[in-house]
PyMOL commands that place a pseudoatom at each C-alpha (Angstrom):
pseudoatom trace, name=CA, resn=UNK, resi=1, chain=A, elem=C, hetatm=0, pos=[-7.383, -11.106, 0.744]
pseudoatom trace, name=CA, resn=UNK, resi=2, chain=A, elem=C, hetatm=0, pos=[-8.120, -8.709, -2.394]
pseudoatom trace, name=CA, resn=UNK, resi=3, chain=A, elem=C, hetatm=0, pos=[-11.008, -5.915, -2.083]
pseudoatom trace, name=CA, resn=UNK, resi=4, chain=A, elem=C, hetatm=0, pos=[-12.723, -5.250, -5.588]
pseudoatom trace, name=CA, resn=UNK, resi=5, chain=A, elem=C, hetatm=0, pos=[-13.944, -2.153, -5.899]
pseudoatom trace, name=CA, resn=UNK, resi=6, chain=A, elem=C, hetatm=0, pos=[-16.296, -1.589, -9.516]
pseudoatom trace, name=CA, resn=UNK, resi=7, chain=A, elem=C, hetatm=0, pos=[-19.445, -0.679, -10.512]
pseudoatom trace, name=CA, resn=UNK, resi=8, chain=A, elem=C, hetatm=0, pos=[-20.224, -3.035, -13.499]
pseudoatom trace, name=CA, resn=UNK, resi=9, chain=A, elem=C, hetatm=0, pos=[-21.463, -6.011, -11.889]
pseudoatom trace, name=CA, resn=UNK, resi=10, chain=A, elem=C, hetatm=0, pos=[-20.364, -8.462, -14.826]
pseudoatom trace, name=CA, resn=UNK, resi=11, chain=A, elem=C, hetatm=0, pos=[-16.408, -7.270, -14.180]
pseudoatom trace, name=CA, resn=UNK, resi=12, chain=A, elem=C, hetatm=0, pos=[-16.828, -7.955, -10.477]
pseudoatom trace, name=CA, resn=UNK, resi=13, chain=A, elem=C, hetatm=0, pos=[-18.510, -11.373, -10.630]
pseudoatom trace, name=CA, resn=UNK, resi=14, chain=A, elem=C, hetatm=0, pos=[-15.959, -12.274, -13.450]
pseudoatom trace, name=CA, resn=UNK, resi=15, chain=A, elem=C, hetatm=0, pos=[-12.968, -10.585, -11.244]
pseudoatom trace, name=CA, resn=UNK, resi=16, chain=A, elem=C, hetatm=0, pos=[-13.779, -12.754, -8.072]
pseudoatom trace, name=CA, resn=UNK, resi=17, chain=A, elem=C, hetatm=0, pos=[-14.695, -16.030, -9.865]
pseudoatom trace, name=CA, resn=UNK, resi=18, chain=A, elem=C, hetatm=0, pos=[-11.154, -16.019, -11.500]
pseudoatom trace, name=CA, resn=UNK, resi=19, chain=A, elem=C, hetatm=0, pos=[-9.088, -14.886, -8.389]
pseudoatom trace, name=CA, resn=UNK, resi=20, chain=A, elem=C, hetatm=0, pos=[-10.401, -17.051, -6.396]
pseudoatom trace, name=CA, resn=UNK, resi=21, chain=A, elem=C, hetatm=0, pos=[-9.552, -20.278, -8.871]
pseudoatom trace, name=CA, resn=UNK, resi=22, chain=A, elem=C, hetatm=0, pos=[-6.740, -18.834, -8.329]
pseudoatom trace, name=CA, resn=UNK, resi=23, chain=A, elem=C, hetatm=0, pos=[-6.749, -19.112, -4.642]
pseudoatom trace, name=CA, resn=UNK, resi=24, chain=A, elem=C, hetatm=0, pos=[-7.326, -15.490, -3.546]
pseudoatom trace, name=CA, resn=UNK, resi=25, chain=A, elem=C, hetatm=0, pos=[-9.864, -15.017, -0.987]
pseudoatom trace, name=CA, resn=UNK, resi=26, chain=A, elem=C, hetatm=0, pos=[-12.420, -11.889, -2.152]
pseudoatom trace, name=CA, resn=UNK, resi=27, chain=A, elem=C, hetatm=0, pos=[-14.252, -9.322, -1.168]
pseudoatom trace, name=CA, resn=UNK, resi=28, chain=A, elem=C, hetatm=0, pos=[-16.130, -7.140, -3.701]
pseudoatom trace, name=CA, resn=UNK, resi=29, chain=A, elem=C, hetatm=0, pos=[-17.917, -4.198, -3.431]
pseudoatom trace, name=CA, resn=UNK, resi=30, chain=A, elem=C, hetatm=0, pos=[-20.256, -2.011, -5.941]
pseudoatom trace, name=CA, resn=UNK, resi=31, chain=A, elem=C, hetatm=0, pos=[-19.155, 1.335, -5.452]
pseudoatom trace, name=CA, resn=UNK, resi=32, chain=A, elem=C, hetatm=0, pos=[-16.593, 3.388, -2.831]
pseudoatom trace, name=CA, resn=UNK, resi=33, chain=A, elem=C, hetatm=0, pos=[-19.271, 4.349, -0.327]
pseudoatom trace, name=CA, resn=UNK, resi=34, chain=A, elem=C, hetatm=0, pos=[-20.038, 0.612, 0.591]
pseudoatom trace, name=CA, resn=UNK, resi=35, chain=A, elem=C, hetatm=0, pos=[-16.146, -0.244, 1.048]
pseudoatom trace, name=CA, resn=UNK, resi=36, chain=A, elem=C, hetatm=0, pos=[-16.137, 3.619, 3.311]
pseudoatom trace, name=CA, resn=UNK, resi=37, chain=A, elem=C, hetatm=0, pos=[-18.355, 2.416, 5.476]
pseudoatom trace, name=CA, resn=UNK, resi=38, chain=A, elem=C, hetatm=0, pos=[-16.919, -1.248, 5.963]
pseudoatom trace, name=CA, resn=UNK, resi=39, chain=A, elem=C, hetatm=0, pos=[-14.313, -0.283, 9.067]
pseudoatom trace, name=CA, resn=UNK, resi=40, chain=A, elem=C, hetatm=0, pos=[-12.305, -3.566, 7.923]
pseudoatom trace, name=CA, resn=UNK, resi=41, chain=A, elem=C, hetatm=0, pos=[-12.094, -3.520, 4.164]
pseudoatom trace, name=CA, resn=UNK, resi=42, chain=A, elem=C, hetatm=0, pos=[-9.414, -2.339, 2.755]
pseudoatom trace, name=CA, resn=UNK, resi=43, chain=A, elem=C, hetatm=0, pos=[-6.819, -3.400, 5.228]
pseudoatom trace, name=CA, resn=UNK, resi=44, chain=A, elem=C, hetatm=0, pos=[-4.686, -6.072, 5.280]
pseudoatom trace, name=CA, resn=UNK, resi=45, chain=A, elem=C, hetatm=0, pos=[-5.992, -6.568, 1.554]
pseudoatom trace, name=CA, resn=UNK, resi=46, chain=A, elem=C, hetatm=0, pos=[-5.226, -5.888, -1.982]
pseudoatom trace, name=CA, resn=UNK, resi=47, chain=A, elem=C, hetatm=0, pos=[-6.733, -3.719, -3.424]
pseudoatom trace, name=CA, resn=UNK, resi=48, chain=A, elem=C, hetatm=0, pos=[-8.617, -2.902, -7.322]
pseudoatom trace, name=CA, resn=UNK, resi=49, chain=A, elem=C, hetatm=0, pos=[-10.051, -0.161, -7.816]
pseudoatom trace, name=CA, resn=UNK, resi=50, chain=A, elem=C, hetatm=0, pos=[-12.231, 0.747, -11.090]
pseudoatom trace, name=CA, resn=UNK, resi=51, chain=A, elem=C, hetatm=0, pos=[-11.138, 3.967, -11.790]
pseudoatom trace, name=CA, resn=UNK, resi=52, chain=A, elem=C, hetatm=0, pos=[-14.981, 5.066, -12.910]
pseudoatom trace, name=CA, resn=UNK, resi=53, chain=A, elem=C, hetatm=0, pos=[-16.991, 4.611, -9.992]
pseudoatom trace, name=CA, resn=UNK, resi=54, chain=A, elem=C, hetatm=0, pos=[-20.664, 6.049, -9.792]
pseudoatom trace, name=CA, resn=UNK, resi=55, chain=A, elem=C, hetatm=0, pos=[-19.741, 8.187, -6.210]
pseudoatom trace, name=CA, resn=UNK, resi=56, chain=A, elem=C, hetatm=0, pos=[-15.916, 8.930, -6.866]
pseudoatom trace, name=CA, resn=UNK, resi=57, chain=A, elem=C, hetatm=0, pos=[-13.012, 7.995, -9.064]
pseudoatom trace, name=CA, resn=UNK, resi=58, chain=A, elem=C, hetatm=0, pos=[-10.729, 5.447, -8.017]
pseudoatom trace, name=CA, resn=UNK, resi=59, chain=A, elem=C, hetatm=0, pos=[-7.786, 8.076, -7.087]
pseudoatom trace, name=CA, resn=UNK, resi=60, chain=A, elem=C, hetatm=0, pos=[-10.122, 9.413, -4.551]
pseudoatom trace, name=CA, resn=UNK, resi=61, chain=A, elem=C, hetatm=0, pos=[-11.074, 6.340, -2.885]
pseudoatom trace, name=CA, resn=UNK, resi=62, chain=A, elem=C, hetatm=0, pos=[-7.602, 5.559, -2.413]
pseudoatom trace, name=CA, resn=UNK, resi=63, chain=A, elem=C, hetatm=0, pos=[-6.828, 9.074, -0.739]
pseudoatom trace, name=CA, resn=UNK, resi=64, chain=A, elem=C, hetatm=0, pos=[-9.611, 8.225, 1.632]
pseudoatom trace, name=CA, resn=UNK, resi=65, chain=A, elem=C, hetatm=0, pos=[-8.560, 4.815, 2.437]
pseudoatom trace, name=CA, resn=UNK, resi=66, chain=A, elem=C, hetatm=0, pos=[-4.910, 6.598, 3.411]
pseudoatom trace, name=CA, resn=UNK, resi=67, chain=A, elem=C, hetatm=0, pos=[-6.990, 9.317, 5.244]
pseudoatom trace, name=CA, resn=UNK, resi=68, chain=A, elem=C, hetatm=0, pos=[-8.509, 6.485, 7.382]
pseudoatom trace, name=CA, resn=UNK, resi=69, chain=A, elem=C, hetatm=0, pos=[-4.787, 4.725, 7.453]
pseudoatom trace, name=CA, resn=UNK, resi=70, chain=A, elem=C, hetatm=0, pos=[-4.877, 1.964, 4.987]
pseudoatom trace, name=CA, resn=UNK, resi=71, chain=A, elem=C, hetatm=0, pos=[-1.937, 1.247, 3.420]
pseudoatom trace, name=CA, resn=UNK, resi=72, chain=A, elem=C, hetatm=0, pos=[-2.608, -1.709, 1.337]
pseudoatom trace, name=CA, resn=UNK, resi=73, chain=A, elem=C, hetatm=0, pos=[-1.567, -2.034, -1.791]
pseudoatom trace, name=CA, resn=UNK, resi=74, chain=A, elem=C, hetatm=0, pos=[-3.011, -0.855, -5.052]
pseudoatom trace, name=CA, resn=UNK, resi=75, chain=A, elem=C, hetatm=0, pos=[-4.537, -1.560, -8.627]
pseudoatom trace, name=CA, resn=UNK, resi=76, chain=A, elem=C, hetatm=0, pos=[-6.353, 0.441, -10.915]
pseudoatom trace, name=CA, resn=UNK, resi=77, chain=A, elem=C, hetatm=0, pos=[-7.867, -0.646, -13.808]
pseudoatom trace, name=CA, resn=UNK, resi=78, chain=A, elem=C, hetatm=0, pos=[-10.062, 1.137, -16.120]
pseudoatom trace, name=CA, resn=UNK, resi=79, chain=A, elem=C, hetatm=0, pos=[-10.448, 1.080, -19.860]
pseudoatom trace, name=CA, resn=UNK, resi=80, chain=A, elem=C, hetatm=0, pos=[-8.450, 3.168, -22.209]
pseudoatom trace, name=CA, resn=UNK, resi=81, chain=A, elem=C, hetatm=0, pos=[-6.305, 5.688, -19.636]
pseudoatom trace, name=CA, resn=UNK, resi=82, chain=A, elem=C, hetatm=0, pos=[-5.379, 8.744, -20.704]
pseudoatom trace, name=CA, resn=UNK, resi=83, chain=A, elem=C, hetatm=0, pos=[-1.747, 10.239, -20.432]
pseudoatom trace, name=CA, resn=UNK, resi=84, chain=A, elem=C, hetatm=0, pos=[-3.068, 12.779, -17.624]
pseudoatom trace, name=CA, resn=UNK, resi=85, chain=A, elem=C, hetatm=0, pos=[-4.318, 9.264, -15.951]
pseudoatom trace, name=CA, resn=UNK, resi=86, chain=A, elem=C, hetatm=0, pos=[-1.307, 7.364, -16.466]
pseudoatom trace, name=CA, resn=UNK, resi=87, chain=A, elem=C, hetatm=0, pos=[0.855, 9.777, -15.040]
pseudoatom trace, name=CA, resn=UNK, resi=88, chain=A, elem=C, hetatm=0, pos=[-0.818, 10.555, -12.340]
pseudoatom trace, name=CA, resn=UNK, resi=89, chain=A, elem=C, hetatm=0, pos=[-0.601, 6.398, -11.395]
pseudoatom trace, name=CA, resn=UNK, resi=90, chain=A, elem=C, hetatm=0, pos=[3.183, 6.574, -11.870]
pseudoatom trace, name=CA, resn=UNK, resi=91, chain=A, elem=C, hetatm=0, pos=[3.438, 9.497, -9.557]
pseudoatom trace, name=CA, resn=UNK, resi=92, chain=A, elem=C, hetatm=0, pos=[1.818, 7.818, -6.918]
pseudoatom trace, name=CA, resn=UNK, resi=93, chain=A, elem=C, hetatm=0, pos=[2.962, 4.015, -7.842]
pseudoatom trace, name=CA, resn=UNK, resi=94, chain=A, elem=C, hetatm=0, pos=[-0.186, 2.668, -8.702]
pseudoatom trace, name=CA, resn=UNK, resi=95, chain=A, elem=C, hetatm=0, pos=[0.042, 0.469, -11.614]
pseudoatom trace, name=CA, resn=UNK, resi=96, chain=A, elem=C, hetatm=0, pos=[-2.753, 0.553, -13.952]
pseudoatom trace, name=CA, resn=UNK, resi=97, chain=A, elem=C, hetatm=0, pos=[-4.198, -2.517, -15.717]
pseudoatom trace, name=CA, resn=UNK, resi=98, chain=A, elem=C, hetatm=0, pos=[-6.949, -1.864, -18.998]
pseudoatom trace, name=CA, resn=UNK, resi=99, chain=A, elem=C, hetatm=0, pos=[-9.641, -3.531, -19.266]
pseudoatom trace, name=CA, resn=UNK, resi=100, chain=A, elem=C, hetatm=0, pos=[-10.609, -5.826, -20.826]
pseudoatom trace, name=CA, resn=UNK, resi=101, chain=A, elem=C, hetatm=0, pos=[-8.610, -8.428, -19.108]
pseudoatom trace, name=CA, resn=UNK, resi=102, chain=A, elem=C, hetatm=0, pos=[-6.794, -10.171, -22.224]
pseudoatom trace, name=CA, resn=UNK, resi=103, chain=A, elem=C, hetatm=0, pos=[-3.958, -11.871, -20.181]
pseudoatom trace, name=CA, resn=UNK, resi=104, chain=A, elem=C, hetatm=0, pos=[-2.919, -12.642, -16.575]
pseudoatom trace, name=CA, resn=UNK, resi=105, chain=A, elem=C, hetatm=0, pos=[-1.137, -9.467, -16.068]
pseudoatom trace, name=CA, resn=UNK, resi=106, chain=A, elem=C, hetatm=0, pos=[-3.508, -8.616, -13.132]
pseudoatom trace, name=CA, resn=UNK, resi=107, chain=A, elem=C, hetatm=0, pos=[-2.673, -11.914, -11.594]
pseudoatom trace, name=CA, resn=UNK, resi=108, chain=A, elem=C, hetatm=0, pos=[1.178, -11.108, -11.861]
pseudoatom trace, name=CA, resn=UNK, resi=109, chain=A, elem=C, hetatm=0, pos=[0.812, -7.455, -10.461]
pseudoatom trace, name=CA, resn=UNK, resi=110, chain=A, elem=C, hetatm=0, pos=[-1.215, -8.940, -7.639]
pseudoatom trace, name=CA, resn=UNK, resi=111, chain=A, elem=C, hetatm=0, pos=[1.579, -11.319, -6.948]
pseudoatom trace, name=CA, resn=UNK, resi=112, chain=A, elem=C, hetatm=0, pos=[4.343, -9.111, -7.643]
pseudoatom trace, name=CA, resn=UNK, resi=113, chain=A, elem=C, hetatm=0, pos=[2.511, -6.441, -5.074]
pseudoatom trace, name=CA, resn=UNK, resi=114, chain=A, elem=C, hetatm=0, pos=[2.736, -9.333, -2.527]
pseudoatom trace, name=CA, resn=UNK, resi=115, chain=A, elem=C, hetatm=0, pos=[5.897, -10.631, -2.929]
pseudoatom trace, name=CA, resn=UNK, resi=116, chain=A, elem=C, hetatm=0, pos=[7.120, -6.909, -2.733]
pseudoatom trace, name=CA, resn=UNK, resi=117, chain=A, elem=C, hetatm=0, pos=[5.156, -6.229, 0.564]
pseudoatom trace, name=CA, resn=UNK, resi=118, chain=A, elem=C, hetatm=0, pos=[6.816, -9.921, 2.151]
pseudoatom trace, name=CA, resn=UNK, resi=119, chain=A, elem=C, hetatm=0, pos=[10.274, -8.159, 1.120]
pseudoatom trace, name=CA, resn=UNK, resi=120, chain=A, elem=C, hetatm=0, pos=[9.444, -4.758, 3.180]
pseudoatom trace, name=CA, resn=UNK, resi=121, chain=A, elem=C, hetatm=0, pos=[7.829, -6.630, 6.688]
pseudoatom trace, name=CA, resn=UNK, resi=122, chain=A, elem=C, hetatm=0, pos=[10.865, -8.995, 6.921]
pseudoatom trace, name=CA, resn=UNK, resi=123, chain=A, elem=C, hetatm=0, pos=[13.262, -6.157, 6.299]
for i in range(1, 123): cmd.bond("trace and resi %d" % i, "trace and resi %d" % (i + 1))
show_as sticks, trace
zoom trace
């Protein structure tokens, strides 16, 4: 399961089309207050997360998700990151992917975040 979390309607229609050709079930959401108030989103998911959202930026919604004890795994994307931005995402081991989407890297840091979280539960 992956949770999309973005404002611009064409990105999230777009996002979920081609993750789910690629066999990734989705749920997407317009802006953080809808995924909030879902008591199930969120966990047991991937997650991307715009960092521009209308109600909050992305770094906030995660520290809410934690607050509520989610613990999935991460992906921000946004367009043009600054350095403040960028280090902030290293800090807290959230890898950042810019839009727009020219390659499959969000595809490979999706699986990579999986194969990573297999390692840690059979450990």
């Amino acid at each position: 399961m992956v949770v999309i979390v973005d404002d611009d309607l064409a990105v999230l229609t777009s996002l979920k089309f081609a993750l789910e050709l690629e066999g990734y079930e989705v749920r997407t959401f317009a802006d953080a207050r809808s995924l909030l108030r879902d008591p199930a989103a969120g966990r047991n998911a991937q997650l991307i997360i715009d960092y521009h959202l209308p109600d909050i930026n992305g770094f906030d919604l995660l520290e809410r998700l934690q607050a509520k004890g989610v613990k999935s795994p991460a992906v921000l994307i946004t367009s043009q990151p600054s350095e403040q931005l960028i280090r902030r995402a290293a800090t807290l081991k959230i890898p950042i992917i810019e839009k727009p989407f020219l390659d499959n890297s969000l595809v490979m840091t999706l699986r990579a975040q999986r194969s990573a979280s297999f390692k840690t539960e059979g450990a």
